[in-house]
C-alpha positions in Angstrom: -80.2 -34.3 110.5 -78.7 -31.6 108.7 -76.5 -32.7 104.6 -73.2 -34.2 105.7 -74.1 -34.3 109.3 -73.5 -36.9 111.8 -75.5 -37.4 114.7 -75.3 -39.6 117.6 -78.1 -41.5 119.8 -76.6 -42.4 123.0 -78.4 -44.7 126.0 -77.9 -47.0 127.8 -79.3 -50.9 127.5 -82.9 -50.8 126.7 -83.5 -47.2 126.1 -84.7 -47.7 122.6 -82.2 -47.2 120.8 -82.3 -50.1 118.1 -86.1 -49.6 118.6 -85.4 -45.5 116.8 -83.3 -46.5 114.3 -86.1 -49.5 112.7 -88.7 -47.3 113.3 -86.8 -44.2 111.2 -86.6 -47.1 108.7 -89.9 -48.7 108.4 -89.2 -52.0 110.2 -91.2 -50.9 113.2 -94.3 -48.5 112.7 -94.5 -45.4 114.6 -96.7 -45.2 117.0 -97.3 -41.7 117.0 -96.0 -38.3 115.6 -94.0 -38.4 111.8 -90.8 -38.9 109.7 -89.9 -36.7 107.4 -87.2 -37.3 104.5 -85.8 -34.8 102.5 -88.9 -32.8 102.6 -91.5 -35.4 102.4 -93.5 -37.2 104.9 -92.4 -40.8 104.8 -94.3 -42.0 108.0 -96.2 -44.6 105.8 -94.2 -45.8 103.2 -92.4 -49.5 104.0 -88.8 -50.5 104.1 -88.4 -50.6 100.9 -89.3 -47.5 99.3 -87.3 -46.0 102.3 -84.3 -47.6 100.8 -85.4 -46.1 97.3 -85.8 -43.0 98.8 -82.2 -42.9 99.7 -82.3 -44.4 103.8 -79.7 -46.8 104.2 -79.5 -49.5 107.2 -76.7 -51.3 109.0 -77.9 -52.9 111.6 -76.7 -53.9 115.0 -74.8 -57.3 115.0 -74.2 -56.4 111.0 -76.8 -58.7 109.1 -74.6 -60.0 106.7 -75.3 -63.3 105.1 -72.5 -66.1 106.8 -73.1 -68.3 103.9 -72.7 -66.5 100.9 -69.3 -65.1 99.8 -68.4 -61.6 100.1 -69.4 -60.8 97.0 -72.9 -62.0 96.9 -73.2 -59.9 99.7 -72.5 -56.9 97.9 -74.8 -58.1 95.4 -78.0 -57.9 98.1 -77.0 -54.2 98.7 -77.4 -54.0 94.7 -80.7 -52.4 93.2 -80.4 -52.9 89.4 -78.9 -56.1 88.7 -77.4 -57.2 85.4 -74.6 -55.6 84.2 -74.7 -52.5 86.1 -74.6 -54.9 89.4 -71.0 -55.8 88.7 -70.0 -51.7 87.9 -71.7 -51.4 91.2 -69.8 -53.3 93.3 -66.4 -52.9 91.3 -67.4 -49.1 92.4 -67.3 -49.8 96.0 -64.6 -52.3 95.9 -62.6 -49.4 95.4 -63.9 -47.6 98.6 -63.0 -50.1 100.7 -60.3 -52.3 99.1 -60.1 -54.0 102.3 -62.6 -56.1 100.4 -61.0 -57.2 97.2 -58.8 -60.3 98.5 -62.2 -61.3 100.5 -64.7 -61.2 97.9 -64.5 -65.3 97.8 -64.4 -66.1 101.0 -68.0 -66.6 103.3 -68.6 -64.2 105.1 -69.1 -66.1 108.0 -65.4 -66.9 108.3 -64.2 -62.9 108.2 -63.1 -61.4 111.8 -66.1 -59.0 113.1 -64.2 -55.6 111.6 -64.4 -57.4 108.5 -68.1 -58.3 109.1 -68.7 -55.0 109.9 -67.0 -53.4 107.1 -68.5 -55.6 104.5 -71.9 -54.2 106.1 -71.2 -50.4 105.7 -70.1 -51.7 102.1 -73.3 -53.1 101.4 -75.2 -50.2 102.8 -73.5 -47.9 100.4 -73.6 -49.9 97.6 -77.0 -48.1 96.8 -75.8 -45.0 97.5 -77.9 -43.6 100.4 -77.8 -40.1 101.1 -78.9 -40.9 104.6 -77.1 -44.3 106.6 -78.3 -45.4 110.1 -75.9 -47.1 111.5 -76.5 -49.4 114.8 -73.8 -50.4 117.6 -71.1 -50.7 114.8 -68.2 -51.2 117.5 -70.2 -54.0 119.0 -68.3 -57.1 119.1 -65.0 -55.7 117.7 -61.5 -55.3 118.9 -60.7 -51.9 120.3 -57.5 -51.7 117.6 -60.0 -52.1 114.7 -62.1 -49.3 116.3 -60.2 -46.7 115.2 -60.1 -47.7 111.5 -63.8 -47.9 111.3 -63.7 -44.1 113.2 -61.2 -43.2 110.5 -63.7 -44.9 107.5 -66.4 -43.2 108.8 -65.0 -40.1 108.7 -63.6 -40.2 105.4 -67.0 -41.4 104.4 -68.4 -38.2 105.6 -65.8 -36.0 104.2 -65.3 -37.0 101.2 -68.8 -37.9 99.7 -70.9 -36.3 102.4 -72.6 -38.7 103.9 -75.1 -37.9 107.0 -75.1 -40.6 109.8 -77.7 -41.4 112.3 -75.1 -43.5 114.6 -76.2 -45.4 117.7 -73.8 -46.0 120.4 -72.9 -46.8 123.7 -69.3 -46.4 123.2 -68.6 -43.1 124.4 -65.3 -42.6 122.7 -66.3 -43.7 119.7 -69.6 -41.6 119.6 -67.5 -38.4 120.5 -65.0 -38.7 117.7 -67.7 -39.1 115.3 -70.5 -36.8 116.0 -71.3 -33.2 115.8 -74.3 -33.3 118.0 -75.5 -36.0 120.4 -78.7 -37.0 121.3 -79.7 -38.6 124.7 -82.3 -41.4 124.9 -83.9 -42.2 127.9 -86.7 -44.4 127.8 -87.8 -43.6 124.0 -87.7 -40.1 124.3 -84.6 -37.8 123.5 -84.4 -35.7 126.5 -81.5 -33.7 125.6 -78.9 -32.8 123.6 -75.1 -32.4 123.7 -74.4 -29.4 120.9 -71.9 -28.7 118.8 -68.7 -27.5 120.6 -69.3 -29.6 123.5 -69.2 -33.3 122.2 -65.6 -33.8 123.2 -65.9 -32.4 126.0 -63.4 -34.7 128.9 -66.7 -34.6 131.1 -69.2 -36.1 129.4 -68.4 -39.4 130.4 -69.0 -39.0 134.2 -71.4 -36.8 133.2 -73.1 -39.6 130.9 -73.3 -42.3 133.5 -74.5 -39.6 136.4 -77.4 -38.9 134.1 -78.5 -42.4 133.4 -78.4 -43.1 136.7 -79.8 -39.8 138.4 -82.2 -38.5 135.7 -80.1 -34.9 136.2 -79.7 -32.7 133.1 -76.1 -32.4 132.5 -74.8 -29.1 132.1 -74.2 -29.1 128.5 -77.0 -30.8 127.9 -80.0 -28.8 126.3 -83.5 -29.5 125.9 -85.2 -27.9 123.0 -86.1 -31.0 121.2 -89.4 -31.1 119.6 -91.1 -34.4 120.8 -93.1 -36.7 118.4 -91.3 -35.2 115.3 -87.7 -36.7 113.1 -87.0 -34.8 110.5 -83.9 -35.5 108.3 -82.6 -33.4 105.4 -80.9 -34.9 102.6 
């Protein structure tokens, strides 16, 4: 993963996708091969240091805490607490004002776009270089869809975040990404380039593959196996 790239993962159910993204992240241990980090092996290190290291994770379904306020939430993304907690999240307050008439209210009683924006929040509240994002249209109304497509590219753009972004929303995948990765079974078996993820085709193509096992024609293969490598 290329600075200020933005990949995407797509499978279907049970492909591993959610199973990649912890594993990239320390949750899960690898079972074989490495990750490297901005030029380091990080196979071994936990979670945490991951996070140190500049990894950031949203996972599927959002993780936020229903019983704390919004703010407090904000406050788990922080990592130096004290005064420099509350610069922090004034900071990314002002990325996503969205936030600021919310910051009392639980987050349990937000709508899922809320919830889901109040995760990226937290994510970035750190300040990865590197954010794997899981399934973030899961649950949420197709009209908030396009604000978070919109977020996430201004997110991109303007500070130059990379994104690992797991999908199986097909429109929302292809707006986002400039390459996509298929999963099958654990393994990436191909790849949709650059110039070719918008492509009006890749949806039939898509849901001939998972059920055929065919290469699609835009689809190449010269993935190394065994090996994630992402460059901050």
């Amino acid at each position: 993963v290329a600075e200020g790239q933005i990949v995407g993962v797509l499978g279907h159910n049970g492909m591993g996708k959610t199973t990649l993204l912890k594993t990239l992240m320390g949750i899960v241990p690898a079972t074989s091969g490495r990750i490297e980090f901005d030029g380091m092996d990080i196979s071994d290190e936990p979670a945490y240091e991951r996070s140190r290291l500049g990894l950031g994770y949203v996972p599927q379904g959002r993780g936020i805490f229903p019983q704390l306020s919004v703010y407090d939430n904000l406050r788990m993304g922080v990592v130096e607490h004290g005064e420099e907690e509350h610069e922090a999240i004034e900071a990314i307050v002002q990325t996503f004002p969205q936030l600021q008439p919310l910051l009392d209210r639980s987050g349990g009683a937000l709508s899922g776009g809320e919830q889901q924006i109040l995760a990226i929040a937290r994510c970035l509240i750190s300040k990865p270089d590197l954010v794997l994002l899981d399934e973030p249209t899961e649950g949420i109304q197709p009209s908030i869809v396009e604000g978070i497509i919109d977020l996430l590219k201004r997110l991109n753009t303007e500070h130059g975040l990379s994104i690992v972004l797991v999908e199986q929303n097909l429109e929302f995948i292809t707006a986002l990404s400039d390459r996509v990765l298929l999963l099958q079974k654990g393994d990436i078996t191909g790849e949709i380039g650059d110039g070719h993820t918008t492509d009006s085709s890749l949806i039939e193509e898509f849901v001939g593959f998972g059920a055929s096992n065919a290469m699609p024609k835009h689809v190449t293969e010269q993935i190394p196996k065994n090996e994630t490598t992402a460059t901050a």
